[in-house]
Backbone atoms as SQL, in Angstrom:
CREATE TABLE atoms (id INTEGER PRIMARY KEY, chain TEXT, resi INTEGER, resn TEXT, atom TEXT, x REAL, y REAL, z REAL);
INSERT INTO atoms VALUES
  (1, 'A', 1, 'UNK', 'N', -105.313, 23.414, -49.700),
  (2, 'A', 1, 'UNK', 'CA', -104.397, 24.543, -49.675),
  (3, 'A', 1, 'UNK', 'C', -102.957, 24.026, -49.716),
  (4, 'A', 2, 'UNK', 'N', -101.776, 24.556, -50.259),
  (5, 'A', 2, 'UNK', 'CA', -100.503, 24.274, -50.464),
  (6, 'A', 2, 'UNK', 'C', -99.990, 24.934, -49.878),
  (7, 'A', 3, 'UNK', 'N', -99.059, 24.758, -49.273),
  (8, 'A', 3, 'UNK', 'CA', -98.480, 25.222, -48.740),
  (9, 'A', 3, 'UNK', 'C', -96.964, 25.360, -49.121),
  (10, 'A', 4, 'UNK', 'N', -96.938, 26.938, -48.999),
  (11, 'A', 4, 'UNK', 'CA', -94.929, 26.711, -50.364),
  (12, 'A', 4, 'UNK', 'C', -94.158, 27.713, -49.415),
  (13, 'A', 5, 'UNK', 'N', -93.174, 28.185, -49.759),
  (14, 'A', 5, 'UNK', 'CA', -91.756, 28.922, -49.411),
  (15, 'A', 5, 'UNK', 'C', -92.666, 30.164, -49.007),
  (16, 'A', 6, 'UNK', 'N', -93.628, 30.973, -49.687),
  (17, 'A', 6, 'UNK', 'CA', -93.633, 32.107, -49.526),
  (18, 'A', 6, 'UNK', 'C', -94.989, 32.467, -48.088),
  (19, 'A', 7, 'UNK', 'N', -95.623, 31.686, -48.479),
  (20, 'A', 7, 'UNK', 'CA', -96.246, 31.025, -47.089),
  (21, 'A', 7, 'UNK', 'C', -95.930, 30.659, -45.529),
  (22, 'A', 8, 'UNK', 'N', -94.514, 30.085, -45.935),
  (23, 'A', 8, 'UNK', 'CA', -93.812, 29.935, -44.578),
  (24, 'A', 8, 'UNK', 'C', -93.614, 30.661, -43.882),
  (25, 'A', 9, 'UNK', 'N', -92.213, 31.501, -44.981),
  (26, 'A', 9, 'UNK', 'CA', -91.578, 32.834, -44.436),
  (27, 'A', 9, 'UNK', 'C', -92.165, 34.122, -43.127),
  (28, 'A', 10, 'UNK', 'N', -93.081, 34.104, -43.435),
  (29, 'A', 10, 'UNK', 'CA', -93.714, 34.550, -41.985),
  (30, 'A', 10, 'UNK', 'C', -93.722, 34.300, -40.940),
  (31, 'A', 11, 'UNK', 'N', -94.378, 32.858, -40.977),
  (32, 'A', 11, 'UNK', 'CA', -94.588, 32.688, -39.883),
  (33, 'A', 11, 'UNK', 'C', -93.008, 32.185, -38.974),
  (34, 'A', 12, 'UNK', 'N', -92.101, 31.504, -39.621),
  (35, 'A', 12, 'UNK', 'CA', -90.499, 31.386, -39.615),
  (36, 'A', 12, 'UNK', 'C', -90.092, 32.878, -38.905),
  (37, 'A', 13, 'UNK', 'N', -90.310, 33.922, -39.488),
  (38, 'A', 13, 'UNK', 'CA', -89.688, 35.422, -38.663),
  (39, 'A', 13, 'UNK', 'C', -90.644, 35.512, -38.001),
  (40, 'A', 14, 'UNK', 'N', -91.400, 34.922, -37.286),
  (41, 'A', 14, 'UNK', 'CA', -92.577, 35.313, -36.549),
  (42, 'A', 14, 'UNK', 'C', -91.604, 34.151, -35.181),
  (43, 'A', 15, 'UNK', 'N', -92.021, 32.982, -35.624),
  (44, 'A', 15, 'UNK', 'CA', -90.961, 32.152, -34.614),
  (45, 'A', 15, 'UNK', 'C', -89.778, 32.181, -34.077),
  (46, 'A', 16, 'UNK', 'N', -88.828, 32.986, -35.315),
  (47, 'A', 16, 'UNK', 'CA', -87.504, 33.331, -34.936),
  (48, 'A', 16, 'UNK', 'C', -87.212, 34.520, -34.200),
  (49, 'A', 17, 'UNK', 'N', -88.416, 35.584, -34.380),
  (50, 'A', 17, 'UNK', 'CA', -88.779, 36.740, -33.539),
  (51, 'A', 17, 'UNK', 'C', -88.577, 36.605, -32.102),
  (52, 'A', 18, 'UNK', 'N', -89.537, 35.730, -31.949),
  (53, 'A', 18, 'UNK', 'CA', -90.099, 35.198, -30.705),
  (54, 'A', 18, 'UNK', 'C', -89.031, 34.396, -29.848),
  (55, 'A', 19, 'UNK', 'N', -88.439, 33.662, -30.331),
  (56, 'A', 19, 'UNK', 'CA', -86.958, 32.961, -30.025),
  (57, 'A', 19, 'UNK', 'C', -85.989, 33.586, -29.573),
  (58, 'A', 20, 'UNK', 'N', -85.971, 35.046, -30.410),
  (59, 'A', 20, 'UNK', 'CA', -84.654, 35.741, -30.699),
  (60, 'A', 20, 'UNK', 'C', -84.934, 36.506, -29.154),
  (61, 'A', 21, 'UNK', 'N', -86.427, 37.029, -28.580),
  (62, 'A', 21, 'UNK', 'CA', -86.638, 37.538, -27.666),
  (63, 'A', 21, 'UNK', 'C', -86.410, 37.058, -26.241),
  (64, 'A', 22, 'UNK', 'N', -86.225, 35.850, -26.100),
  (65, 'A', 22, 'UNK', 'CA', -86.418, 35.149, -24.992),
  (66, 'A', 22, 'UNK', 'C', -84.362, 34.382, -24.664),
  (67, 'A', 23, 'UNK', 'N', -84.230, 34.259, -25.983),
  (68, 'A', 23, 'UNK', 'CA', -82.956, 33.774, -26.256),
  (69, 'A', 23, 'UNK', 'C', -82.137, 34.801, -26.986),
  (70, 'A', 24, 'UNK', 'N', -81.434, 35.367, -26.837),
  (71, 'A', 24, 'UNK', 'CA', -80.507, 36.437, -27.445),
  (72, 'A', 24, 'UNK', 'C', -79.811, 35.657, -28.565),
  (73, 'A', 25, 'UNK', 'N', -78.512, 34.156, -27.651),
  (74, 'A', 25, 'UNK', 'CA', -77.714, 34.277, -27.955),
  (75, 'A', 25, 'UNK', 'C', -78.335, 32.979, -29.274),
  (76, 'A', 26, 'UNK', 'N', -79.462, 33.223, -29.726),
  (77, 'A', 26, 'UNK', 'CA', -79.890, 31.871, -31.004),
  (78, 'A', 26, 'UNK', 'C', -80.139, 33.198, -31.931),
  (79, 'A', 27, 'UNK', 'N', -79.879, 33.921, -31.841),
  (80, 'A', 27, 'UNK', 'CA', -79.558, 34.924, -32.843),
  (81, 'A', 27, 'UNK', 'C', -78.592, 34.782, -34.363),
  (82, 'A', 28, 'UNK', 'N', -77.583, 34.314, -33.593),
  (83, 'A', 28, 'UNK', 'CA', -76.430, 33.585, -34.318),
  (84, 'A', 28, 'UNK', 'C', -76.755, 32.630, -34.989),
  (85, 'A', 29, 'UNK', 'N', -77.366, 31.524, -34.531),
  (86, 'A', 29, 'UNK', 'CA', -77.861, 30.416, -34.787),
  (87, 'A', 29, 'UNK', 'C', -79.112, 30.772, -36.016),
  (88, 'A', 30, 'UNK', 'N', -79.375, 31.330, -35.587),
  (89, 'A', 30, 'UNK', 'CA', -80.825, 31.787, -36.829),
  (90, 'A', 30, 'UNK', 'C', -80.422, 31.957, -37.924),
  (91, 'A', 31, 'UNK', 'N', -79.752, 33.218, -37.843),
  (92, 'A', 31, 'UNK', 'CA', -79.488, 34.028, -39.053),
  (93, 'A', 31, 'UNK', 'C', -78.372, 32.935, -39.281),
  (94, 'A', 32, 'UNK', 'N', -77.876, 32.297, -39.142),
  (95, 'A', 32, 'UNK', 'CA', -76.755, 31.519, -39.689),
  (96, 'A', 32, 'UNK', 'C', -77.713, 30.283, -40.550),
  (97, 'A', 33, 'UNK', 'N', -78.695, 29.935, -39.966),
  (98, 'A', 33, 'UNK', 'CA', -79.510, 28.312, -40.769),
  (99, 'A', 33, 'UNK', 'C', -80.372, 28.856, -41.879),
  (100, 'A', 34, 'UNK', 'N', -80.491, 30.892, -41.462),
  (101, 'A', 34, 'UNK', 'CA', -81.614, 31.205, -43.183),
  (102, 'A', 34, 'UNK', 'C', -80.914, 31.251, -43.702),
  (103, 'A', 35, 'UNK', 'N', -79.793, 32.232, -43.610),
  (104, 'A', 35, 'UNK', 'CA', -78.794, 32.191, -44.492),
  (105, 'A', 35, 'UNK', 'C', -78.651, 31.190, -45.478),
  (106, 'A', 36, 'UNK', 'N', -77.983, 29.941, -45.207),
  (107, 'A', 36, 'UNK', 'CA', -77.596, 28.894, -45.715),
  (108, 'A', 36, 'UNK', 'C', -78.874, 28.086, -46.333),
  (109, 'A', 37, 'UNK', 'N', -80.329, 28.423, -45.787),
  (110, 'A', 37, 'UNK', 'CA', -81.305, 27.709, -46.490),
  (111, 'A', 37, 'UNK', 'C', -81.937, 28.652, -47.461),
  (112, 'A', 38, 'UNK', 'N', -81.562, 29.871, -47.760),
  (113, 'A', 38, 'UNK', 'CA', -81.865, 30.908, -49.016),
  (114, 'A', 38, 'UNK', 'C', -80.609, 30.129, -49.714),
  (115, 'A', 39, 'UNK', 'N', -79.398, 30.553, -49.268),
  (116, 'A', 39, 'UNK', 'CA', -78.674, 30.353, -50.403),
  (117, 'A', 39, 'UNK', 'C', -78.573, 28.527, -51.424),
  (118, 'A', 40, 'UNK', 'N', -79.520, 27.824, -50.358),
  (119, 'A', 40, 'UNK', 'CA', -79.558, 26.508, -50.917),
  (120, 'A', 40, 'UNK', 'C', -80.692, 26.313, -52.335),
  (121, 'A', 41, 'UNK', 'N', -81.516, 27.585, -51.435),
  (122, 'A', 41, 'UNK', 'CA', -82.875, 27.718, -52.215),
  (123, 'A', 41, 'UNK', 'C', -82.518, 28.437, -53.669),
  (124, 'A', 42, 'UNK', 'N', -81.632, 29.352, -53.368),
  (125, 'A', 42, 'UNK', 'CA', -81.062, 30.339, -54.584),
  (126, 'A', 42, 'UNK', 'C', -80.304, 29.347, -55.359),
  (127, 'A', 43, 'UNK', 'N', -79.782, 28.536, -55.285),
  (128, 'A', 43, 'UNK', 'CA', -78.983, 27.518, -56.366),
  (129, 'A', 43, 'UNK', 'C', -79.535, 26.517, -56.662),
  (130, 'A', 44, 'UNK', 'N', -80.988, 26.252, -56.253),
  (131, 'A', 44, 'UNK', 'CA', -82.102, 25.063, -56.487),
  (132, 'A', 44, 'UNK', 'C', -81.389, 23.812, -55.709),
  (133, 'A', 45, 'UNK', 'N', -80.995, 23.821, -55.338),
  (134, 'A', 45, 'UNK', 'CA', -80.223, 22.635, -54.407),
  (135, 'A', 45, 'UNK', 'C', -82.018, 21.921, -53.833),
  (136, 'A', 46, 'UNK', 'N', -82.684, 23.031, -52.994),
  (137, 'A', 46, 'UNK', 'CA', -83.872, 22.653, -52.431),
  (138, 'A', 46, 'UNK', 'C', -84.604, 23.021, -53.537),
  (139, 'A', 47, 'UNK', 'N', -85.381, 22.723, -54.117),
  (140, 'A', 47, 'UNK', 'CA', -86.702, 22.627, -54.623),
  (141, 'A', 47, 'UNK', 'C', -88.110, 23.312, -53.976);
């Protein structure tokens, strides 16, 4: 089984869910590292 981008994504908002619940203030922190790893993904930077 392979495992790719669209595979992840779940379980990633599933973890960051869970994070976001216990920790408020990594909220910031979250949405700030997808951010920047879509938009790396959107310009092929990452592969």
């Amino acid at each position: 089984m392979t495992v790719g981008i669209a595979n992840l994504q779940p379980v990633v908002a599933l973890v960051a869910g869970i994070l976001i619940l216990f920790v408020p203030r990594l909220l910031n922190y979250i949405v700030a590292i997808y951010l920047i790893v879509i938009g790396l993904i959107g310009l092929n930077i990452i592969h």
